[in-house]
C-alpha positions in Angstrom: -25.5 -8.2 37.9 -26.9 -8.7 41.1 -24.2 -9.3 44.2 -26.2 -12.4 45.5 -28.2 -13.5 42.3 -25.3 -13.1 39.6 -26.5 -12.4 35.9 -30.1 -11.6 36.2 -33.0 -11.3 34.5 -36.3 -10.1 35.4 -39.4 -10.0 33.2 -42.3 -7.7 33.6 -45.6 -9.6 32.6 -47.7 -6.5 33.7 -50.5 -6.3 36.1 -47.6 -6.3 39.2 -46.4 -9.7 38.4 -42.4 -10.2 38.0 -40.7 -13.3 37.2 -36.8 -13.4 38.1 -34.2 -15.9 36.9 -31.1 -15.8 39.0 -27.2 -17.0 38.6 -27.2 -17.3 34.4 -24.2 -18.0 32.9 -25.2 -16.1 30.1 -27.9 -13.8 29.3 -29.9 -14.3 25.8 -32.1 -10.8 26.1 -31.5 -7.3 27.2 -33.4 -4.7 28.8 -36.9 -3.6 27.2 -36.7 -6.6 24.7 -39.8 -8.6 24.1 -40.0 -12.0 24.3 -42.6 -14.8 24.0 -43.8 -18.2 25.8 -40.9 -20.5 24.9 -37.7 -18.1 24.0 -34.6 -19.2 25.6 -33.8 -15.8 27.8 -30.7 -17.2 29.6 -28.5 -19.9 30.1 -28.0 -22.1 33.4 -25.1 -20.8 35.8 -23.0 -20.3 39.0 -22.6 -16.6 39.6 -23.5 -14.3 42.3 -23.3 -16.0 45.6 -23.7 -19.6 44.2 -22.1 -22.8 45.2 -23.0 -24.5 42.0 -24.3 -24.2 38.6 -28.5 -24.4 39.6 -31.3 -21.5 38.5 -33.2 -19.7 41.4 -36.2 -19.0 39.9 -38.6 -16.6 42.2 -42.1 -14.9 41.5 -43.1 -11.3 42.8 -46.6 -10.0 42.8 -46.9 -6.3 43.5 -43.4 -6.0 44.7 -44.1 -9.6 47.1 -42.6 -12.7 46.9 -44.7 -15.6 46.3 -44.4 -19.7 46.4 -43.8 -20.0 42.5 -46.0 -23.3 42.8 -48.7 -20.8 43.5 -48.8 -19.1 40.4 -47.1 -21.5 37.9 -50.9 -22.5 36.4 -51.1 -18.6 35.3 -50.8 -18.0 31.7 -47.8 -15.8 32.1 
């Protein structure tokens, strides 16, 4: 658990690119499991620093945050 994101998960897709999924309620897959376009991973939440139940979704290239709009057309 992150202090400011809550349950987290982050998912490796390779070639630098991270995807992270912030404030879950509950978390569906642990560390080093696989998973494929479509799984459920986690469920919606409120924790961390959270003033209501919402997902912050965020995309990192190389270690960089980026506009998730950006890269949502990539086959990830």
């Amino acid at each position: 658990e992150l202090f400011f994101g809550g349950n987290t998960i982050i998912l490796d897709h390779g070639q630098g690119i991270h995807t992270v999924y912030m404030h879950l309620s509950q978390l569906r897959v642990g560390c080093a499991d696989s998973v494929s376009k479509g799984d459920v991973i986690g469920l919606l939440g409120s924790t961390g620093r959270s003033s209501g139940p919402h997902l912050h979704f965020g995309v990192k290239i190389s270690d960089i945050s980026v506009n998730p709009l950006s890269v949502l057309n990539l086959d990830l």
